[in-house]
C-alpha positions in Angstrom: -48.5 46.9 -105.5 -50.6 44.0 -105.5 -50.5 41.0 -107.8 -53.6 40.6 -109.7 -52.3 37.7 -112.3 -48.9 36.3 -112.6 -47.4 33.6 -115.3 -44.4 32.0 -115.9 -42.2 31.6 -118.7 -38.4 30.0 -119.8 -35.2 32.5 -120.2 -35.5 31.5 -123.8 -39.1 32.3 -124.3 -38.7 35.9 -122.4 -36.1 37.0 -124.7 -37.0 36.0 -128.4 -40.1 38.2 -127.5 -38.1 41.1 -126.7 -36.7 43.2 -128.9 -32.8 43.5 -129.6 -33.5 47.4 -129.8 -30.2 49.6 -129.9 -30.5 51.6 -126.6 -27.8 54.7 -126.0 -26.9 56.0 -123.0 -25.7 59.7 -122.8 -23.9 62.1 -120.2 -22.7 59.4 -118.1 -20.9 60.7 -114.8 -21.1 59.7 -110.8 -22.6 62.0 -109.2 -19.7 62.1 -106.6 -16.3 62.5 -108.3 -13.3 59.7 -107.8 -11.3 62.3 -106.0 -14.3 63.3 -103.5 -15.3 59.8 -102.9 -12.1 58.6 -101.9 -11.5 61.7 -99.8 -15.4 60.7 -97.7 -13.6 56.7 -97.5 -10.2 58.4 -95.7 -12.5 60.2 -93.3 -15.3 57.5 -92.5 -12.1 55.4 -91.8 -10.3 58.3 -89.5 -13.5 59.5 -88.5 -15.8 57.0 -87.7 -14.1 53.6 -87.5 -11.0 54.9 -86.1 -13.4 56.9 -83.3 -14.9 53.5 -82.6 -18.2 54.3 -84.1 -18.5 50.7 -86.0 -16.5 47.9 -87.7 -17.4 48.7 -91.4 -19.7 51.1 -93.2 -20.5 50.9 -96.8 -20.7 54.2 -98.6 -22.6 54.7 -102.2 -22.3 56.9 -105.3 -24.3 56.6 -108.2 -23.5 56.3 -111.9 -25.9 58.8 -113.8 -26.9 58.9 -117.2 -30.1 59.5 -120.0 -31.7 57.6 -122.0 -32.4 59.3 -125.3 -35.8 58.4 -125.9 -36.8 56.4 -123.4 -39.8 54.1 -122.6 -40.3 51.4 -121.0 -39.4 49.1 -124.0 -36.0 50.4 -123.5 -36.0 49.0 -119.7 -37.2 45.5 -121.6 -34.5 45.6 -123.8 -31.6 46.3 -120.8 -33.3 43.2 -118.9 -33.4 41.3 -122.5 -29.6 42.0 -122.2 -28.7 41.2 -118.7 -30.7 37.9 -119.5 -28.2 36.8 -121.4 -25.3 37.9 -120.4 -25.0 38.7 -116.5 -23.8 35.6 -114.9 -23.9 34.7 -111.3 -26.9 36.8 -110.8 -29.7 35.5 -107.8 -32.4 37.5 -109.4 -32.2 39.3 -112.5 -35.8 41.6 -113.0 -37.8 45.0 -114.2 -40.0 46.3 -112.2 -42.4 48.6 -113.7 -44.3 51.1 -111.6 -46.1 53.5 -114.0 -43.5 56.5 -112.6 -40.0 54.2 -112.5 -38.6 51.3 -113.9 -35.6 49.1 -111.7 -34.0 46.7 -114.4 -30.6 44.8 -112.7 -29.3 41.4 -111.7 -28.4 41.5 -108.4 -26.3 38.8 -107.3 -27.6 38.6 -103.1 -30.5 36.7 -101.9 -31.8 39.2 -98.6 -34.0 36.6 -97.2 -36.4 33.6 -98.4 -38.4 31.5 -96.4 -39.9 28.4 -97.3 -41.6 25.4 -95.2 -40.7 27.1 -91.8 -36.9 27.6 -93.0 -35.4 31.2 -93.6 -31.9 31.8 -95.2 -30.1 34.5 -95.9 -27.1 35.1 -97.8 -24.3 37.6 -96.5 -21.8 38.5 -99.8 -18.7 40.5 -99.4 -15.2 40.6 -99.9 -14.8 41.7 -104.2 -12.1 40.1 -107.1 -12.2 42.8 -110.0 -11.9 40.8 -113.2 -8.4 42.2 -115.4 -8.8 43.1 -118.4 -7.9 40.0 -119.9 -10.8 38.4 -117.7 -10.4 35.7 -114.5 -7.8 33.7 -113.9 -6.5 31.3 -111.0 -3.8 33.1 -109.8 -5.5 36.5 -109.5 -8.5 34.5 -108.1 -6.1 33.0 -105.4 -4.7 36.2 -104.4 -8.0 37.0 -103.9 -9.3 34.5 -101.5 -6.5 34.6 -99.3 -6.2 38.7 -99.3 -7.0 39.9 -95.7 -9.0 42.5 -96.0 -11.2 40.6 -98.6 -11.8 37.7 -95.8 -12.5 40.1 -92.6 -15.0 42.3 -94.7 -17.0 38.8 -95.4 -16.9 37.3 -91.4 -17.9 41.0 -90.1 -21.0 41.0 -92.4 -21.6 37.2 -91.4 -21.7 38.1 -87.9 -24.1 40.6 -88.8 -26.6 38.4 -90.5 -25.9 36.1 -87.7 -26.9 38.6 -85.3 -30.3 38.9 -87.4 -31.1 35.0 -87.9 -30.2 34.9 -83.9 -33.3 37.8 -83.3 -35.4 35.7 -86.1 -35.1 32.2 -85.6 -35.3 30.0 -82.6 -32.4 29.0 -81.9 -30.3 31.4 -84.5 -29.1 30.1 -87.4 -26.0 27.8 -89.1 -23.5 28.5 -91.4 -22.6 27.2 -94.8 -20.0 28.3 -97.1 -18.1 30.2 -97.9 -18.9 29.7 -102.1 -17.1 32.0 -104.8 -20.3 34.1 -107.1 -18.6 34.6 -110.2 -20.5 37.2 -112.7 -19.3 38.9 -115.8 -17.5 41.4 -114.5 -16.3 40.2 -111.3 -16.7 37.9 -108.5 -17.4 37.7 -104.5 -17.3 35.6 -101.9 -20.5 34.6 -100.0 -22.2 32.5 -96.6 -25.2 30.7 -96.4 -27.1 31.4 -92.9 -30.1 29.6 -92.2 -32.5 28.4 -89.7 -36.2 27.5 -88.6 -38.7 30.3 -87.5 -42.4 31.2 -87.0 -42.3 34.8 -87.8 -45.0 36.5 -90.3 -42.9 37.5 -93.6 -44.0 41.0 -93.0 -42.2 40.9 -89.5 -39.3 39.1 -91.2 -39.1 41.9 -93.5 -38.9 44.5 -91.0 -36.3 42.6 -88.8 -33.9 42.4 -91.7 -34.1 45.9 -92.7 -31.3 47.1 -93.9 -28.7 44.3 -95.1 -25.6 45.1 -93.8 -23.7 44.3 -96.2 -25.5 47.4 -98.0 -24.9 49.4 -94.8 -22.6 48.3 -92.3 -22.3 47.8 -88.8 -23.7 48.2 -86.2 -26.8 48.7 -88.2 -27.9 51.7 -86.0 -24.5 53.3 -86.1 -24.7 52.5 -90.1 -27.2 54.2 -90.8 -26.5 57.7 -88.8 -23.2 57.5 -91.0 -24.8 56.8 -94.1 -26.7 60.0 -93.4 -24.0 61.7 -92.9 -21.7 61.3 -95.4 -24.1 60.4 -98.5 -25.2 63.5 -100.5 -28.8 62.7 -100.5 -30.8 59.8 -99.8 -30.8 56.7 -101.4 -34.3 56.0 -103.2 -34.8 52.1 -104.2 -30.9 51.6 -103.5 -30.2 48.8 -100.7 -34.0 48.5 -100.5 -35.7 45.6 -100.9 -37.6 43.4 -103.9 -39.8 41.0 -102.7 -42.4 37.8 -103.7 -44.4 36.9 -101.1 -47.3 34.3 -101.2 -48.3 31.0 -99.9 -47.2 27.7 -100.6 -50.1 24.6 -101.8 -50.5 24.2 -97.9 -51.4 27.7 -97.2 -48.0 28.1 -95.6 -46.3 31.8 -96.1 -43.3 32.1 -99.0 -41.1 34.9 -99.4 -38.4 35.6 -102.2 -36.3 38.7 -101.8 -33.9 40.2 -103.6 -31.4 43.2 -102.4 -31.5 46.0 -104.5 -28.1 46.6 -105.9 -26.4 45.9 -109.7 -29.9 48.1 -110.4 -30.9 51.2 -113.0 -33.4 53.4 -111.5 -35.1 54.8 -114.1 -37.8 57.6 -114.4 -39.9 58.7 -116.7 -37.9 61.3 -118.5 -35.8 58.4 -118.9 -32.9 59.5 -116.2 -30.7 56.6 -115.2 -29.7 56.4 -111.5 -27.0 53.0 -110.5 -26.4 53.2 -107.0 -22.9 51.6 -105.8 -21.4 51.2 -102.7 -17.9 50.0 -101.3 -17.7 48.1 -97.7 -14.9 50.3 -96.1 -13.0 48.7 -93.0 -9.8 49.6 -90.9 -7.0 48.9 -94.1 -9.5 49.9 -96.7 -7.5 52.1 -99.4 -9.0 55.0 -101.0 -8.1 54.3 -104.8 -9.5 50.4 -104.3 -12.9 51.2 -102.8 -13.1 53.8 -105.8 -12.2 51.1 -108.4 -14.8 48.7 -106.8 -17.5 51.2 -107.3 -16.6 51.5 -110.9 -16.4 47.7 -111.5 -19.6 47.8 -110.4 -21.5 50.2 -112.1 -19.9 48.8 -115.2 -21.5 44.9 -115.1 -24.5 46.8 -115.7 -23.9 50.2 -118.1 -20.2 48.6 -120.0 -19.5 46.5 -122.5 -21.0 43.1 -121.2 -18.9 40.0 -121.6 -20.2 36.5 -122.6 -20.3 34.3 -120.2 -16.3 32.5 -119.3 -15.8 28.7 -118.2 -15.2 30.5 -114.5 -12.8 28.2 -111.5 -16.0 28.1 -108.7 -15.3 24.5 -109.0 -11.8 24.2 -109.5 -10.4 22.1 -106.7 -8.1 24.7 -105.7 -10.1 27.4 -105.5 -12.6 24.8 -103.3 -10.0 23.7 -100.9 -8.8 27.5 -100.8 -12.8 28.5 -99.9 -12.9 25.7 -97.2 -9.8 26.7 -95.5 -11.4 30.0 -94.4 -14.3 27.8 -92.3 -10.5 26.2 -90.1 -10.3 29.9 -88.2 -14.3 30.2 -87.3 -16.6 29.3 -84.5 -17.8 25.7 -85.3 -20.7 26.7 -83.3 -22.2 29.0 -85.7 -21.3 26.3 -89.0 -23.2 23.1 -86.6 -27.3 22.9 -87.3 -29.2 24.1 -84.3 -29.6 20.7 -83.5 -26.8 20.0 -83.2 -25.7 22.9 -81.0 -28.0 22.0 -77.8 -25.6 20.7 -75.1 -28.1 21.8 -72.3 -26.0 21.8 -68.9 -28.5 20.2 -66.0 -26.7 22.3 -63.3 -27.8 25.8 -65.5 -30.8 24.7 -66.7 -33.2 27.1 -66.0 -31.3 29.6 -64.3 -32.3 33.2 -65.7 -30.2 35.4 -67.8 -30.7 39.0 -68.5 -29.0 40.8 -71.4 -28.3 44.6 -71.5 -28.1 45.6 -75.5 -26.2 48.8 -76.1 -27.0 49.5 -79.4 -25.7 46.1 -80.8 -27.3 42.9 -81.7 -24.3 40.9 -80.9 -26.6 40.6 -77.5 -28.7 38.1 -80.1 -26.2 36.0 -80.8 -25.0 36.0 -76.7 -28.4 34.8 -76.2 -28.7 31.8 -78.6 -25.2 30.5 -77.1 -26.3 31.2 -73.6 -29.6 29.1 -74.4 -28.1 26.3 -75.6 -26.2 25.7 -72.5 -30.1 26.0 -71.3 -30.3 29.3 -69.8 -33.8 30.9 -69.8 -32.2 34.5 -71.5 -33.8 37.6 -71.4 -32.9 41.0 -73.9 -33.4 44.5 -73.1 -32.0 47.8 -74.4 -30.1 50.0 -72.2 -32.8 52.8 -72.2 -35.7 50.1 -72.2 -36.9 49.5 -68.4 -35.8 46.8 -66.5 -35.0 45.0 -63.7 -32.0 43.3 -62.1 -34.2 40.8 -59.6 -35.1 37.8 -60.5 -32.5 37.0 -62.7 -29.1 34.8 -61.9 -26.6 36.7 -64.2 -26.6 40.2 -65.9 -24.5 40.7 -68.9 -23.4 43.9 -69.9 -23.6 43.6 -73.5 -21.1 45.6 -76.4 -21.7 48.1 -78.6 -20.5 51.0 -80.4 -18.8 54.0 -78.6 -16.4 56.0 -76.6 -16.1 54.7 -73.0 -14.5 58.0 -72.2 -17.6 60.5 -73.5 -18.5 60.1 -69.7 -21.4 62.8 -70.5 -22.7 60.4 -73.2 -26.1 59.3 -72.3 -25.5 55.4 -73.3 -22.1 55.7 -71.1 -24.3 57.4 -68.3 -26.4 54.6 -68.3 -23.7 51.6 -68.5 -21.7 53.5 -66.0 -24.7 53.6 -62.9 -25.7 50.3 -64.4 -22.2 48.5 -63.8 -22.0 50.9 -60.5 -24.7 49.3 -59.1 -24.3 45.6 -60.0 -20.0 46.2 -58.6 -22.3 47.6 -55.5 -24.4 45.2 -55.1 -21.9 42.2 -55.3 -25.0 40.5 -58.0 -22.8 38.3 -60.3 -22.7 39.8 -64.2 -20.2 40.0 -67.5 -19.2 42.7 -69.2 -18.7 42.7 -73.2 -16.7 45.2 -75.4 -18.1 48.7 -74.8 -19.3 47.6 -71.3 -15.8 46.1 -70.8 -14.5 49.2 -71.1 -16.8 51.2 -68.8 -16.4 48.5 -66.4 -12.1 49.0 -66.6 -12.4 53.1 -66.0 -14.9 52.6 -63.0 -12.0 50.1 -61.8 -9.3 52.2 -62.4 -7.9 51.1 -65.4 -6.2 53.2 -68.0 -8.5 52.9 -70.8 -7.4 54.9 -74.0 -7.9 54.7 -78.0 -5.9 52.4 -80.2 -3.2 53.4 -82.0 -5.1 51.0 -85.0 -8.7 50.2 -84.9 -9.1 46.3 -83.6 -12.6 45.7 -85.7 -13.0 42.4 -87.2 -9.6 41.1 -86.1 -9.2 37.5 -84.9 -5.9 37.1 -82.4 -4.6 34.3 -80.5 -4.3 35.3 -76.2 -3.3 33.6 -73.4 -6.5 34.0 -71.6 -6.1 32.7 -67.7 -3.4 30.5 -68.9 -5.5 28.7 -72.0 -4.6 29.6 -75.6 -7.5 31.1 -77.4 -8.1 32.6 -80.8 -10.9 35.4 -80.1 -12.4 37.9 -82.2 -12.1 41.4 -81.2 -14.6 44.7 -82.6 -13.3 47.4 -80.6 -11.5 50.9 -80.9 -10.8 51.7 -77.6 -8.7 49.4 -75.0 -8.0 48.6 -71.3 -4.2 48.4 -69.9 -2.5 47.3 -67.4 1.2 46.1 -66.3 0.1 43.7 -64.1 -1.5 40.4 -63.8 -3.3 40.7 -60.1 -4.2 44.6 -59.4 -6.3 45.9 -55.6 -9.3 47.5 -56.9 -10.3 49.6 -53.8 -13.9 48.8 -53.1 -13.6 45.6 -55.0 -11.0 43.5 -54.3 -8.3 41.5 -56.2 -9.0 41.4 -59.7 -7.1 39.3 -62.1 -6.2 40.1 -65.8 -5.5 38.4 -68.8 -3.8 40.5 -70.8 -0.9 41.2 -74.0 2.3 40.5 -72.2 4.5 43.1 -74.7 1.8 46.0 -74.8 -0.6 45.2 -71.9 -3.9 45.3 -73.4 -6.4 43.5 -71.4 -8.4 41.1 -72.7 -10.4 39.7 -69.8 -10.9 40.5 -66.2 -12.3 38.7 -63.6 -13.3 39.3 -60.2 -15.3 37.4 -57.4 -18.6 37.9 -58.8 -17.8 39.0 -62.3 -15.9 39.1 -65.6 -15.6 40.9 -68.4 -14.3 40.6 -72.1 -12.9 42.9 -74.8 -13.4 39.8 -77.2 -16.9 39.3 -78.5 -16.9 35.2 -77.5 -20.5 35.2 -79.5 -18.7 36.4 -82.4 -17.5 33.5 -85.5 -14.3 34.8 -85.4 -14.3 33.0 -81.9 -13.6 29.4 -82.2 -14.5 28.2 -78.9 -16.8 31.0 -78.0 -19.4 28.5 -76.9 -17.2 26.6 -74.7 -15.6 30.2 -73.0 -18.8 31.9 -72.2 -19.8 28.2 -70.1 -17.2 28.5 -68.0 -17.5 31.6 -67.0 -21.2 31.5 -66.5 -20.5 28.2 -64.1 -17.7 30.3 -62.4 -19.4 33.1 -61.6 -23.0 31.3 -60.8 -21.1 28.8 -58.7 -22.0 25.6 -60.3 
């Protein structure tokens, strides 16, 4: 579509000229049925989380219904509606196309840029209103639940692993905020940060939010198409403004498309919905949040309550959340440079496998002032020339030795062990790295993904974030790696996980030190990069 004309108007103006037309809604149903859906969350969490596929996938159904009758006046009269009564929204719109309609109020930003500055908007974690509505105790519960607070720092890190391809020198962190609407409210980061890129390229780089999706995104996506019935259409997609500000400079608004009627001409109704699904997810829950909703938008809409989003409680409660994370990733890129003169300009290259954490290793690697270079595992490359090679996570079985990725990881960390050059491994590389050292490497009784822990790593107390499925173990501290040498291990005393290892001219981590959910992340990777580089 092109915009030919455009004019603005007040709330108030918008709906006195709509109509307050009674609209009915007939033969409403999900297309996937409570008990099926929650049978599809119990094997996405045996199956696919629990295989070490990814940290979190979001799965949708969709409410449908008719519209007896329908035009487009009807669509008008839904958006008249959610007008005035949806609260929290970011954008509430119709979009008219000649063959659909989308009407909604979708409460998450995907991406704006304006003067040079982009931000986007990660929302997760869900309080389902009683029926009594809000209140502070339920709310509360709510912020300090668990599961609600690791499903919003995975999808943080995700967006951070975006902002970190986009911008710069990645972006920073503010939040978390509570979003309270009508029938329920979330929890929500700001990410933001300065960059140069075209808003179509933006656009394409931030394709799909992964709090629509999950992650990895790659790994997201291959679930999505496996476990959905059929594809999606406008759901998770995208509405955008784009134009140009009085100095010629590019603008973009965006919207993600979710809390949205899909409407065709016959006047079929289509609401997609979706449920973030992690390790402890429970069945019955993610099937109630898909419900909840649905129903903000076909229900019984509520008027708007006096809402707690600044109730000093529930502010203090919000803040506490920031005491666990990285303060790397919530400090402005400004104030993030701590350029080290005895690294700067020494050459880094970065082997993704199949997740973008490897973004977000580079923007902490440059700010100690590392000249950082990323490449895929199947993209060509080249070891020489560069000071360090990391090994870089990503999603997996370490022991699916036929796999091509683990093929590839495998010669690859062959060759570096071979060749004595000095490199770290991360995660999935980690891993690979253990078995070719002779490690017992094995599956996890419970999926580790999105889990902070405190270690003792090489004698320091940390508090890392771990993403991983599949572990390393060992029963002792020093062990003779034939070929290699002595290689030292930090590791669980009472069930002998490894965390790290480290040898004479490398280290590795189970632990994603780029990740929020790594306080001193920043501070970790710089001393091994000095260790192993000799500086």
């Amino acid at each position: 579509m092109t915009v030919e004309s455009h004019t603005t108007a007040s709330v108030a103006e918008v709906t006195a000229a709509i109509p307050d037309l009674p609209v009915r809604i007939t033969d409403g149903h999900f297309d996937v049925d409570d008990d099926t859906y929650a049978a599809t969350v119990r094997r996405v969490i045996d199956d696919e989380i629990g295989e070490g596929t990814g940290a979190n996938f979001v799965i949708r159904r969709s409410y449908v219904a008719r519209i007896p009758d329908y035009s487009p006046l009807s669509a008008l009269v839904v958006f008249r509606r959610l007008l005035r009564r949806e609260a929290g929204a970011y954008w509430t719109f119709v979009v008219h196309t000649g063959e659909r309609t989308l009407v909604g109020a979708t409460p998450e930003r995907h991406i704006t840029l304006r003067d040079g500055m982009a931000v986007m908007n990660p929302i997760s974690g869900t309080y389902r209103y009683p029926q009594s509505g809000p209140d502070l105790p339920g709310l509360m519960d709510f912020i300090s639940d668990r599961k609600e607070t690791e499903e919003l720092y995975m999808v943080l890190d995700e967006e951070l692993k975006m902002m970190a391809r986009l911008c710069e020198r990645g972006g920073w962190v503010t939040g978390p905020h509570l979003r309270e609407m009508t029938r329920l409210a979330h929890t929500e980061y700001f990410i933001q940060g300065a960059t140069g890129r075209d808003v179509r390229e933006i656009l394409h780089e931030t394709m799909f939010a992964p709090t629509v999706t999950g992650s990895p995104l790659e790994s997201a996506c291959r679930v999505i198409s496996a476990y959905e019935p059929q594809g999606r259409g406008y759901y998770s997609g995208v509405v955008a403004l784009i134009g140009r500000d009085r100095h010629g400079a590019q603008t973009l608004d965006s919207s993600i498309l979710i809390r949205t009627a899909d409407i065709d001409r016959a006047g079929t109704v289509r609401i997609g919905t979706g449920a973030t699904l992690v390790r402890h997810s429970s069945p019955t829950e993610e099937v109630a949040e898909t419900r909840a909703k649905a129903a903000g938008l076909i229900g019984a809409l509520t008027g708007d309550h006096g809402g707690f989003r600044d109730h000093p409680e529930v502010c203090s409660a919000l803040e506490r959340r920031n005491h666990v994370l990285a303060d790397f990733w919530l400090r402005t890129d400004t104030q993030r440079a701590r350029s080290d003169r005895e690294l700067g300009g020494r050459r880094v290259l970065i082997v993704d496998a199949e997740d973008s954490f490897t973004s977000m290793l580079g923007r902490q690697l440059q700010s100690l002032g590392l000249s950082v270079t990323v490449r895929r595992f199947d993209e060509p490359y080249t070891l020489d020339g560069h000071d360090l090679v990391v090994m870089g996570p990503g999603p997996g079985d370490p022991l699916a030795t036929d796999h091509r990725k683990i093929t590839y990881l495998n010669t690859a960390v062959a060759d570096l062990l071979a060749e004595r050059r000095p490199f770290l491994a991360v995660c999935l590389s980690h891993q690979v790295l253990s078995l070719r050292l002779g490690f017992d490497v094995r599956r996890r009784g419970t999926p580790n993904q999105g889990t902070q822990r405190a270690i003792d790593l090489f004698g320091r107390g940390r508090h890392v974030g771990f993403y991983n499925t599949f572990a390393a173990y060992s029963a002792e501290d020093k062990v003779e790696c034939p070929g290699v040498g002595v290689v030292e291990v930090s590791r669980d005393r009472s069930t002998g996980e490894v965390h790290a290892l480290r040898g004479g001219h490398f280290a590795s981590l189970q632990f994603h030190a780029e990740s929020v959910l790594t306080r001193d992340g920043e501070e970790i990777l710089a001393d091994i990069v000095r260790e192993l580089m000799r500086v």
